[in-house]
N, C-alpha and C positions, 0 to 999 in steps of 0.2 A: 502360577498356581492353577490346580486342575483338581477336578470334584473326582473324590475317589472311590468309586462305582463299586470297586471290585472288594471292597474292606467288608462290604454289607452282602456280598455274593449278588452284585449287580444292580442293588439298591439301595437308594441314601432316604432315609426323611427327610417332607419337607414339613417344615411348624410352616402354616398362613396366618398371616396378620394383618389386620384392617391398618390400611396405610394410611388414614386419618385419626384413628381413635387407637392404634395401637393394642385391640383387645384382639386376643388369639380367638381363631375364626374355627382350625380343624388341624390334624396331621393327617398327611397322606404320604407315599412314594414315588418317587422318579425312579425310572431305568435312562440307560444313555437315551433312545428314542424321545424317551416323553422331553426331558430335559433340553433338548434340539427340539422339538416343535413345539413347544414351549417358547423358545428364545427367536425361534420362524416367527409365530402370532401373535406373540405379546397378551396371548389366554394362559392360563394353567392349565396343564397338561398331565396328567399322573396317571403309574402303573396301577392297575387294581389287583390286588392281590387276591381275591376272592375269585374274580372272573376269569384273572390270567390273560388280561387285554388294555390298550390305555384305554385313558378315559379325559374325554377333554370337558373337565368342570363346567355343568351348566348345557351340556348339548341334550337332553331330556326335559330337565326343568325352565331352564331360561335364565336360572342364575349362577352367573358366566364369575371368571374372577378376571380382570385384566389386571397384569403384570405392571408396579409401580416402581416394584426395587425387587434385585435376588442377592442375598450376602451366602458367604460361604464363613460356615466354622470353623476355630483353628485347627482342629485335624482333619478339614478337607474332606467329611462325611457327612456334612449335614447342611440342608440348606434354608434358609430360612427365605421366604416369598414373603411382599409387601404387595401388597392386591387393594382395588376397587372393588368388592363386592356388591355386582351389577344383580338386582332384583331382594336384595337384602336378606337372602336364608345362605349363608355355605351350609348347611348341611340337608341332609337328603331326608332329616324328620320332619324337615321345613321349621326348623330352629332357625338364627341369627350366628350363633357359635353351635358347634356341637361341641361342645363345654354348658351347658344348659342346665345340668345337675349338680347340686352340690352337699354336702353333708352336713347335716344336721348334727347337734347335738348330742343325739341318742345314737347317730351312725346311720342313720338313714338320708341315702341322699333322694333329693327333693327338686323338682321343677320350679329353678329360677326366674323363667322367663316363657311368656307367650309363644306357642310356632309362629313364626311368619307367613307361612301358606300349610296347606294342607296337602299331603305330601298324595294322600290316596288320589287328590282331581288331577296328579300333575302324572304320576305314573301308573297309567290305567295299563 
């Protein structure tokens, strides 16, 4: 069984998931590179698609994700990371999930939860 890079034009998502609490943390992208140095350090590793560069989760902020489990989907395109979430924000607004919004009632979605840091003191 092999991750099939080439289905997505050389990239797969990966859903991260807190590998004690099981609550989805962020989705981001592998390329073949990120996905090997990924499985080199036992950090998360991901393509950025914005920047067009990897990006190894946590080397700005300090919140790193080390690697607990990687499952592959049944069509071989999608990956799913079980992570430690070292400093307690995955995401880059200094939330805990970036899934932090959710919809109200009326359709408006809403700030469920605290940031965990302040994203402006960490990327000056």
């Amino acid at each position: 069984m092999k991750i099939d890079f080439e289905k997505g034009g050389g990239l797969v998502p990966v859903i991260v998931q807190d590998d004690e609490t099981g609550d989805v943390l962020m989705l981001a992208y592998m390329n073949e590179v990120a996905y090997q140095k990924t499985l080199e350090t036992g950090k998360a590793t991901y393509w950025s698609r914005s920047r067009r560069k990897l990006w190894l989760k946590g080397e700005t902020s300090g919140n790193v994700q080390e690697v607990k489990g990687i499952y592959i989907d049944c069509d071989e395109d999608t990956i799913l990371l079980k992570v430690h979430q070292v400093g307690g924000a995955a995401c880059h607004t200094g939330h805990r999930s970036c899934f932090y919004r959710r919809m109200d009632e009326k359709g408006t979605f809403r700030e469920i939860e605290p940031p965990v840091f302040n994203p402006k003191e960490v990327y000056k």
